[in-house]
N, C-alpha and C positions, 0 to 999 in steps of 0.2 A: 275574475280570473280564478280565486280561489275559494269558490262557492262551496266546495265538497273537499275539505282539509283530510277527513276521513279516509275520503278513498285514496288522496293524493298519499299521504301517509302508508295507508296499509301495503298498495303499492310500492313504495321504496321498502317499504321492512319483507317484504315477501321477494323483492329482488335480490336485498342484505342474504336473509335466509337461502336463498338457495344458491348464490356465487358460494356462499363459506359451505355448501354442502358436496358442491362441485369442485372448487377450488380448495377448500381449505387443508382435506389430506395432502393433496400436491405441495403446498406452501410448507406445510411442517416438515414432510417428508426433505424439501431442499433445505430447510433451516438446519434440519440434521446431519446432512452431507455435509453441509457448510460448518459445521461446529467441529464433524470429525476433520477435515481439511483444517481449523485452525489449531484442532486439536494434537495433529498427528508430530510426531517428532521429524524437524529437519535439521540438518548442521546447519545451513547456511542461512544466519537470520531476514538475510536480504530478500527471501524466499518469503517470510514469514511479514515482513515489514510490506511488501508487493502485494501482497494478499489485503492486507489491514488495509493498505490505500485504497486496492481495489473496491472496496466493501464499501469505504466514504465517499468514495465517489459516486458507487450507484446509490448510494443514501440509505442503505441498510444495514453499516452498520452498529447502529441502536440496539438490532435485535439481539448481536453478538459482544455487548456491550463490556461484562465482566469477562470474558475470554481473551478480547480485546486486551485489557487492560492487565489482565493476568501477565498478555504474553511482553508486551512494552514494557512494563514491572522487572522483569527479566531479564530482560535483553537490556535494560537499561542500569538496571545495578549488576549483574554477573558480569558484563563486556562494556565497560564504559570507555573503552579504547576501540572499539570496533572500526572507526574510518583506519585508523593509522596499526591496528593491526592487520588488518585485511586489503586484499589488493581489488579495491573496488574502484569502477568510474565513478563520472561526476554524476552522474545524471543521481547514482547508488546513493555517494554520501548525501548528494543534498535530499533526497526523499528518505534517510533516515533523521533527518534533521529537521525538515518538516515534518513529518511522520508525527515525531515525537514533540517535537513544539505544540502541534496542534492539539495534541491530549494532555495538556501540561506540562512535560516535562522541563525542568530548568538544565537549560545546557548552556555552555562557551562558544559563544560562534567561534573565536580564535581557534579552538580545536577543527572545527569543521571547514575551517578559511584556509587553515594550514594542510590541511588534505588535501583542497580544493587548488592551493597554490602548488604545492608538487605534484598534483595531475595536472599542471598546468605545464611545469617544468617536463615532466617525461613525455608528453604533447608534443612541443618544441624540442626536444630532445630526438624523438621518433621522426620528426617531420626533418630534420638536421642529416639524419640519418638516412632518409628516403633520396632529400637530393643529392647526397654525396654519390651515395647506388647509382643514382639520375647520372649524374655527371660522371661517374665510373664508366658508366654501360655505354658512352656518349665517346667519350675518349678510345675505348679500346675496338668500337664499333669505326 
């Protein structure tokens, strides 16, 4: 089966060769969008933390590794109250919490449980609220 290593070989480096001659400006060209995108200045960390997930999840990103790390650096010593100063969902707190767990960060889950239970409360709260409406609109109907 593999009588001629030679050619099987040259063959792969000459398909290497020519994907990276065809593809390879395109690839940098997006790694650079993609740097200035983590680059660029937003208020809203959560914005920022969305992006980062997004990146692990498509498994790239390694390439954006220090920038990464720059910006969770950040966001994690500047704003270390960020669930309870900010009026975010759940879905928010827990992927800054994973986010950050996953790249080391030592956190409190009781800090992110306590967010996670007063959006639990304003949940119940809202939903309290809807069938009172309910039963308003029910009555004077």
């Amino acid at each position: 089966m593999w009588k001629d290593i030679d050619t099987f070989t040259s063959n792969v480096t000459a398909r290497i060769l020519e994907f990276n001659q065809t593809y390879g400006r395109q690839i940098a060209e997006l790694k650079d969008k993609v740097k200035e995108m983590l680059m660029a200045p937003i208020n809203d960390p959560a914005e920022k933390v969305n992006l980062i997930n997004l990146l692990n999840r498509l498994g790239v990103s390694y390439h954006f590794r220090a920038e990464i790390e720059e910006h969770l650096n950040h966001i994690f010593e500047a704003q270390p109250n960020i669930p309870e100063d900010n009026d975010y969902d759940l879905y928010t707190i827990a992927l800054f919490f994973r986010v950050l767990k996953q790249h080391g960060y030592k956190l409190s889950s009781s800090k992110y449980l306590f967010c996670i239970n007063m959006y639990n409360i304003y949940i119940y709260r809202e939903r309290e609220r809807e069938r009172e409406r309910e039963a308003h609109t029910h009555i004077i109907s």
